[in-house]
TORKOL-4160 file (C-alpha; in steps of 0.2 Angstrom, whole numbers, padded with zeros to 4 digits, m for minus):
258
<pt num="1" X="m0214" Y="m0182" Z="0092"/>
<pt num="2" X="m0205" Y="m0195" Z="0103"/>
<pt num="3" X="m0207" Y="m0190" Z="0120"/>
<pt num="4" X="m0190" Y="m0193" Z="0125"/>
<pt num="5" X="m0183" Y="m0189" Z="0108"/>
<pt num="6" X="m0171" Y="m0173" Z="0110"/>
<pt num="7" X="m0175" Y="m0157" Z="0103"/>
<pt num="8" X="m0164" Y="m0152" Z="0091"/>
<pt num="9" X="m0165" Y="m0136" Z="0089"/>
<pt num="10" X="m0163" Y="m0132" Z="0108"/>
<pt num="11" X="m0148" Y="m0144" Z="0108"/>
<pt num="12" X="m0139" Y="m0136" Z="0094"/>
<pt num="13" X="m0143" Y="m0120" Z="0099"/>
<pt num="14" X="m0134" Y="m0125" Z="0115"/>
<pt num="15" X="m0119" Y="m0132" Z="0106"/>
<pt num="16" X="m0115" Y="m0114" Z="0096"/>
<pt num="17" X="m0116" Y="m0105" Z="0111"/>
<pt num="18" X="m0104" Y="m0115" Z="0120"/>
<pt num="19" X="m0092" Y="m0115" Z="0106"/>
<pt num="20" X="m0094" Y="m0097" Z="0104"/>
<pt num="21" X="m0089" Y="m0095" Z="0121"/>
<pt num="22" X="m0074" Y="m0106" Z="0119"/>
<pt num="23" X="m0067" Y="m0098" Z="0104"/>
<pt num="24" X="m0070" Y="m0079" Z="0113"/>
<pt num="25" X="m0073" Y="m0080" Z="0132"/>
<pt num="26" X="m0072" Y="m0062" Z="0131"/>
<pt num="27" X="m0086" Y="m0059" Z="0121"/>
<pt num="28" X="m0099" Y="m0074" Z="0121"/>
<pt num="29" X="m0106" Y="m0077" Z="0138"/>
<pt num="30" X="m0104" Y="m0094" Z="0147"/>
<pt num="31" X="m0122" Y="m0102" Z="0142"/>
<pt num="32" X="m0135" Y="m0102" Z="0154"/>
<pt num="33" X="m0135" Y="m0116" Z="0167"/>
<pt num="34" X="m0117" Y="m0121" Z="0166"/>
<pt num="35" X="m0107" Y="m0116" Z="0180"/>
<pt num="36" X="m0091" Y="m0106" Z="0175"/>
<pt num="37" X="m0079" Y="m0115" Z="0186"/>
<pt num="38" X="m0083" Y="m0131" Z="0176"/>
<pt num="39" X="m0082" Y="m0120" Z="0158"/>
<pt num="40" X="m0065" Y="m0115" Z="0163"/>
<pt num="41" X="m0060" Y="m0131" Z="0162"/>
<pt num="42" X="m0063" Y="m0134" Z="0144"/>
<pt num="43" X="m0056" Y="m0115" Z="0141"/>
<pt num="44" X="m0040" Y="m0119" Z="0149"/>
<pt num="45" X="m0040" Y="m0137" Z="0138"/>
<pt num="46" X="m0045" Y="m0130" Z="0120"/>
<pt num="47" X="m0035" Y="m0115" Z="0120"/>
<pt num="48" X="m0018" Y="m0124" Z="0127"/>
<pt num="49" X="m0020" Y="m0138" Z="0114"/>
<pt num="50" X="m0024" Y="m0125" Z="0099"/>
<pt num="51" X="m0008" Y="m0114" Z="0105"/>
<pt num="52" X="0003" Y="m0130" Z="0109"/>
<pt num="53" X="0001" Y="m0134" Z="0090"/>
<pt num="54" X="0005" Y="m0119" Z="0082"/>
<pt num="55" X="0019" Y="m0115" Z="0093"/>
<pt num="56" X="0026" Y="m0132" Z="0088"/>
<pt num="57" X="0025" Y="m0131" Z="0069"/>
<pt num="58" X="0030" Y="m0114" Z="0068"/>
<pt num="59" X="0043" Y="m0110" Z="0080"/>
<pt num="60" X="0054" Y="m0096" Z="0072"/>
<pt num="61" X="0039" Y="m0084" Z="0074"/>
<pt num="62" X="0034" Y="m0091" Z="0090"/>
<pt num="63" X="0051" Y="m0083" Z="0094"/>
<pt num="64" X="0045" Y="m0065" Z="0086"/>
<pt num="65" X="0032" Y="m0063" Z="0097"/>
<pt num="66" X="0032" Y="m0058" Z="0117"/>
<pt num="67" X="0020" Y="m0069" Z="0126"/>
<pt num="68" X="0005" Y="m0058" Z="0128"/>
<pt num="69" X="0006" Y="m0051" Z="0111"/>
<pt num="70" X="0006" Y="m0071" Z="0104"/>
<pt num="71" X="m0008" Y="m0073" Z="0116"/>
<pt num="72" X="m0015" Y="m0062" Z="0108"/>
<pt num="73" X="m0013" Y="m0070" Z="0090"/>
<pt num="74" X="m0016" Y="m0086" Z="0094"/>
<pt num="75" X="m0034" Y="m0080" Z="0104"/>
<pt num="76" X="m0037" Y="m0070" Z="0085"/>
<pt num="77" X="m0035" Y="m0085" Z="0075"/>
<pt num="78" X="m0045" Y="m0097" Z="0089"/>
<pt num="79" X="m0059" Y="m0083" Z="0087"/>
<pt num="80" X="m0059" Y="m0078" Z="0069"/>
<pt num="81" X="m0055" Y="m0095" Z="0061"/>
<pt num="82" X="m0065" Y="m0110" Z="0055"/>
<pt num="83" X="m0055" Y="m0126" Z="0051"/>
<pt num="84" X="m0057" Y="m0135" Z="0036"/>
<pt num="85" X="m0053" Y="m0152" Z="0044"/>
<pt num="86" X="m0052" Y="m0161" Z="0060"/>
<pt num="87" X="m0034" Y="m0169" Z="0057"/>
<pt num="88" X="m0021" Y="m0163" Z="0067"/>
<pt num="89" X="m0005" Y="m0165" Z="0055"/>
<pt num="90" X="m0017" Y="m0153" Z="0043"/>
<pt num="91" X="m0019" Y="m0139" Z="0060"/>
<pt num="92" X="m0002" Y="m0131" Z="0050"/>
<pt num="93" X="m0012" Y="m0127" Z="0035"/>
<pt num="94" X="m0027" Y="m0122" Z="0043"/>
<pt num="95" X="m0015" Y="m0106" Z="0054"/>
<pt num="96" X="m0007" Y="m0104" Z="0036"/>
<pt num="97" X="m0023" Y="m0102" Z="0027"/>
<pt num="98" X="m0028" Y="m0088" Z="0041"/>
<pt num="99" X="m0012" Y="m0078" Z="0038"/>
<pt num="100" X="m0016" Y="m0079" Z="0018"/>
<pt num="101" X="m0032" Y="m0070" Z="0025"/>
<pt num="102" X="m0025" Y="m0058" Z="0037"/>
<pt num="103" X="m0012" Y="m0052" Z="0024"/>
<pt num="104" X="m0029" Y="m0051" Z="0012"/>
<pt num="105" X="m0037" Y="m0039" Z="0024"/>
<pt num="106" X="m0024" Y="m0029" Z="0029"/>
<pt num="107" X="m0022" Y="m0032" Z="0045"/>
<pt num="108" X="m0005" Y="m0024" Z="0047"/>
<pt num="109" X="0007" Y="m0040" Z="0050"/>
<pt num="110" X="0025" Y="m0039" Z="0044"/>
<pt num="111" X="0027" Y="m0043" Z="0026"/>
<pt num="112" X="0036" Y="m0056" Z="0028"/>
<pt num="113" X="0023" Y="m0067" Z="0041"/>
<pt num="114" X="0017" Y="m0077" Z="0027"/>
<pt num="115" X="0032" Y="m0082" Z="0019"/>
<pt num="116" X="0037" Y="m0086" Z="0033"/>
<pt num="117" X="0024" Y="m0098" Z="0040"/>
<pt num="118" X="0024" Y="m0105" Z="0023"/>
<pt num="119" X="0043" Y="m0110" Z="0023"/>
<pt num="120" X="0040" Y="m0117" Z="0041"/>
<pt num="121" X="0024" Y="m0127" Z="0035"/>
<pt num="122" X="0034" Y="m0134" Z="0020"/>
<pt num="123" X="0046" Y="m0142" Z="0032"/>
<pt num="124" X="0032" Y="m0149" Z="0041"/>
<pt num="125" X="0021" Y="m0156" Z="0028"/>
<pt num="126" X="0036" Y="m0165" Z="0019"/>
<pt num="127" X="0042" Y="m0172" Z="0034"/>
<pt num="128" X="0025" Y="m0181" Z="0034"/>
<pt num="129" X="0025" Y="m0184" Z="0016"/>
<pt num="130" X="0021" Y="m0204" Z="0013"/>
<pt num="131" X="0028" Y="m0206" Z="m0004"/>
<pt num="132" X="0043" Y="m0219" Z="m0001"/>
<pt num="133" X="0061" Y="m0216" Z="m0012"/>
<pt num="134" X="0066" Y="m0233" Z="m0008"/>
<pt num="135" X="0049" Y="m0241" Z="m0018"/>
<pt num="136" X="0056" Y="m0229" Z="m0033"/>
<pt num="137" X="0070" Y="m0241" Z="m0045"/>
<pt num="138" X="0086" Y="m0231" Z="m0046"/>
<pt num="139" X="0103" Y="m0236" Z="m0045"/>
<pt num="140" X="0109" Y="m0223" Z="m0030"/>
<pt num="141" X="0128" Y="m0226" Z="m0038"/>
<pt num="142" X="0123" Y="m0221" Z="m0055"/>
<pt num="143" X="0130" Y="m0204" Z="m0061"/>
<pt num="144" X="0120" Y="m0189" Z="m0064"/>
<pt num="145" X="0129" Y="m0181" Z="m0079"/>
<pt num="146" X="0131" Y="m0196" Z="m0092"/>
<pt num="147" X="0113" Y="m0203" Z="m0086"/>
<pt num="148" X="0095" Y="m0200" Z="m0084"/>
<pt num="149" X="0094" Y="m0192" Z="m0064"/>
<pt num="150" X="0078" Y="m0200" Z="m0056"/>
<pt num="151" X="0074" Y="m0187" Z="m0043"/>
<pt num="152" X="0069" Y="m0188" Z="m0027"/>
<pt num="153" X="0049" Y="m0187" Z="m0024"/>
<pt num="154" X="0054" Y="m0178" Z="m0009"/>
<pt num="155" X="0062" Y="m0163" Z="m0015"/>
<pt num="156" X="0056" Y="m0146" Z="m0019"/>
<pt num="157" X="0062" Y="m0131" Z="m0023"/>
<pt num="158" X="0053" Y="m0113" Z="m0016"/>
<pt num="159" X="0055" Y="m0096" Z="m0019"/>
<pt num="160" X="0050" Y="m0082" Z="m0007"/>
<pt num="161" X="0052" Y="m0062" Z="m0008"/>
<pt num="162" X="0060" Y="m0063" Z="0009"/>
<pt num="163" X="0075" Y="m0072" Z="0014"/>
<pt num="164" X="0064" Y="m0082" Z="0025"/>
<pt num="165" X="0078" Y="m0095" Z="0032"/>
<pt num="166" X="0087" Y="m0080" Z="0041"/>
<pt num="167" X="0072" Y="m0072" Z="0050"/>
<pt num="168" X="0075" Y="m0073" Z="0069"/>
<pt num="169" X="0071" Y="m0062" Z="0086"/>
<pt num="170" X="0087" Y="m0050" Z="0079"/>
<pt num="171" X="0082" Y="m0051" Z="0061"/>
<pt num="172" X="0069" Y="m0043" Z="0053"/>
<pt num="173" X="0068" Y="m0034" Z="0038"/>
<pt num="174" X="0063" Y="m0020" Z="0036"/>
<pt num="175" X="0059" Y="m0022" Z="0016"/>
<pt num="176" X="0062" Y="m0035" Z="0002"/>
<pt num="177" X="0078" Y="m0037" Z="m0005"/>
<pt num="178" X="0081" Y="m0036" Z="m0027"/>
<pt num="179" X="0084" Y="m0053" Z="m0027"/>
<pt num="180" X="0074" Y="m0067" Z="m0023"/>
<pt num="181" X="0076" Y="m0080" Z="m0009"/>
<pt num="182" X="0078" Y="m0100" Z="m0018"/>
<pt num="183" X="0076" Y="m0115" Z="m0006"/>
<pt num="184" X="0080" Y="m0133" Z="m0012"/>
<pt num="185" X="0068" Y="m0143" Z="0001"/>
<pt num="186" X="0074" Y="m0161" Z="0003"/>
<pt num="187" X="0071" Y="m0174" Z="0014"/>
<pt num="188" X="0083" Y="m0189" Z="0015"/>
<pt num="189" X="0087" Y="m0205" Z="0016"/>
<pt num="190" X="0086" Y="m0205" Z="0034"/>
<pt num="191" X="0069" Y="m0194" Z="0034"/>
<pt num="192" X="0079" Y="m0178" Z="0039"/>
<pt num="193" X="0070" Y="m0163" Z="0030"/>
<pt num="194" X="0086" Y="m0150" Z="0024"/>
<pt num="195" X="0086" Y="m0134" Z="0016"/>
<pt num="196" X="0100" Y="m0127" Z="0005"/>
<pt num="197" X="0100" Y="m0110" Z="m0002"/>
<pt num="198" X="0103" Y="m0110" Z="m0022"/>
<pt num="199" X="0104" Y="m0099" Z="m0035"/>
<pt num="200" X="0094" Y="m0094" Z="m0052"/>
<pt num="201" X="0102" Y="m0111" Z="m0061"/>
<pt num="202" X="0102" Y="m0122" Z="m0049"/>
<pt num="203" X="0082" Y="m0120" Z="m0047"/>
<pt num="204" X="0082" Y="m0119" Z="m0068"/>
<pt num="205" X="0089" Y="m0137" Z="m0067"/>
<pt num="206" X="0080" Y="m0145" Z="m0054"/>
<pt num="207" X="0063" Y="m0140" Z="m0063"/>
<pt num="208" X="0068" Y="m0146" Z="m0078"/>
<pt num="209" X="0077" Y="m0162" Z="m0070"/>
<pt num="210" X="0060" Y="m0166" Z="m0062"/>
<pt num="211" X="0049" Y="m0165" Z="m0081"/>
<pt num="212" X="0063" Y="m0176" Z="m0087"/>
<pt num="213" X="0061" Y="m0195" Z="m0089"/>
<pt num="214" X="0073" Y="m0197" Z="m0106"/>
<pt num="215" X="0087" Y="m0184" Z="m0107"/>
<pt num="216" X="0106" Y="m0185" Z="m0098"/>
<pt num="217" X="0109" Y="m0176" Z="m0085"/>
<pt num="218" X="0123" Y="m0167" Z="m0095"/>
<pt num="219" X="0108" Y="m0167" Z="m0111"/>
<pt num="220" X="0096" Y="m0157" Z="m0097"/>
<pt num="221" X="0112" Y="m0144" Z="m0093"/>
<pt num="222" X="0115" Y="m0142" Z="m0112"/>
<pt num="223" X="0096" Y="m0139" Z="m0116"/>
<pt num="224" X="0096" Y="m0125" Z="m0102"/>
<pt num="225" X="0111" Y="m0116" Z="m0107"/>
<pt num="226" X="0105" Y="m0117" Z="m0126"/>
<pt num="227" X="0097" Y="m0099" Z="m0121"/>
<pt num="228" X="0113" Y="m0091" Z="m0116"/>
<pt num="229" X="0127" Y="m0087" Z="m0128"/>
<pt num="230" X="0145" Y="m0096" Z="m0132"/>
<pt num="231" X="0153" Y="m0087" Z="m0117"/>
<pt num="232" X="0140" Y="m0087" Z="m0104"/>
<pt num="233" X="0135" Y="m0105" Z="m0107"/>
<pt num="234" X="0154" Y="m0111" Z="m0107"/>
<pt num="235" X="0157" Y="m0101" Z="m0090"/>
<pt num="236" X="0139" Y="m0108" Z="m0083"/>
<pt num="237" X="0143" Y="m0128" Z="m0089"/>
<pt num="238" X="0155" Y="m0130" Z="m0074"/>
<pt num="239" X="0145" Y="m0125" Z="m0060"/>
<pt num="240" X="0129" Y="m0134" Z="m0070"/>
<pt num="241" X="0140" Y="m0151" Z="m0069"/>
<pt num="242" X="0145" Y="m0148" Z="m0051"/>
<pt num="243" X="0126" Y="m0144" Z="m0046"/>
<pt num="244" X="0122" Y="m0160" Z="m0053"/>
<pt num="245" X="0134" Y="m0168" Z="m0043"/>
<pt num="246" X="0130" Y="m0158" Z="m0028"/>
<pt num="247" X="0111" Y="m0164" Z="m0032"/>
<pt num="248" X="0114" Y="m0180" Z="m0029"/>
<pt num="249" X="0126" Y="m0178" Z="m0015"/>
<pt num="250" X="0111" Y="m0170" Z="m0005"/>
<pt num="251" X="0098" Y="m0182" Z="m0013"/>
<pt num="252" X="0086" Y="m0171" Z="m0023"/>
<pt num="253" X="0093" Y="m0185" Z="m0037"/>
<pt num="254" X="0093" Y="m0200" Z="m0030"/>
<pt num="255" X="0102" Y="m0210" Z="m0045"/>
<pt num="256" X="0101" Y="m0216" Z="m0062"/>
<pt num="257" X="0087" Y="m0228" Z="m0068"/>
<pt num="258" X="0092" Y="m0247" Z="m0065"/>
């Protein structure tokens, strides 16, 4: 072996304690023959950019917490969590995925803490989506009823037990409610990510309006009330026809093919 060649084993050896020691100072000792003062340093600098991250993608439930106990939190999933990648628009993900596992383990978080991050992560990953809706031919004037809606590659519709949007320091709940929470996600024109809150139909329509390249908007409404009888499908064709419009309005339809 080369002389001046390093050995591995030692230097990697070296490495895993000093992580260790970064992700639990706690627990894992400062490794031998580096000073503490100068460890404290790198402490200090990888535990403030990992919190700074996830208090800034997830704010609402940075505002649950109390500062030690999401001190407490954020050291847990700096400890306990291995990420899957180095990019920083994916550290989101990487805190979501350690909920999922929490919530697997039983770790006693509130029922809604996934949901929750999840609905704050959507905002987050669609505002960095790269598709573009101005490369997409539509004609943004066309009407959604008599022709074929082209929707938006940037909208979404999510469903969560809890009715995640109004969860705040002086709201929690206690249990989930009969009916489920329905978010249409969007991000418009002008790259401003919205969320309306919609009903059972409105998400019926958008999912069919998005495996729909042929069929009228009015022909997708007609094909979605075909399960209901004469009276229900009559009451429901008004506020199908003003969803449709209301679609468009907040730019989940973008137009009508040119």
């Amino acid at each position: 072996m080369n002389a001046f060649a390093p050995d591995l084993s030692q230097t990697q050896a070296l490495q895993y304690r000093f992580t260790a020691h970064l992700r639990d100072p706690a627990h894992a000792p400062v490794p031998a023959g580096i000073e503490d003062r100068r460890m404290g340093v790198y402490r200090e600098l990888v535990y403030a950019n990992m919190e700074s991250f996830i208090s800034s993608n997830f704010p609402v439930i940075r505002s649950l917490y109390d500062d030690a106990d999401w001190e407490r939190l954020a050291r847990e999933f700096l400890r306990e969590h291995r990420c899957h990648t180095p990019l920083f628009p994916e550290f989101g993900r990487e805190f979501l995925r350690w909920l999922e596992t929490r919530q697997e383990q039983g770790r006693g978080d509130p029922a809604w803490l996934l949901e929750l991050a999840h609905y704050e992560w959507a905002e987050l990953a669609l505002s960095l989506d790269e598709a573009d809706i101005d490369a997409l031919p539509h004609d943004p004037h066309g009407d959604p009823l008599s022709g074929v809606p082209v929707m938006s590659p940037l909208a979404c519709v999510l469903a969560y037990r809890f009715p995640v949007h109004r969860i705040a320091p002086d709201f929690r709940p206690a249990e989930a409610p009969a009916e489920p929470t329905l978010l249409l996600l969007v991000r418009g024109r002008d790259d401003t990510v919205r969320f309306h809150e919609i009903n059972a139909l409105s998400a019926l329509l958008v999912e069919r309006l998005q495996q729909n390249t042929q069929a009228s908007g009015s022909e997708c409404l007609d094909a979605l009330l075909a399960d209901h009888d004469a009276a229900t499908a009559a009451n429901l064709r008004g506020a199908g026809e003003a969803m449709l419009h209301e679609l468009k309005q907040r730019e989940a339809i973008l137009g009508t093919p040119l």
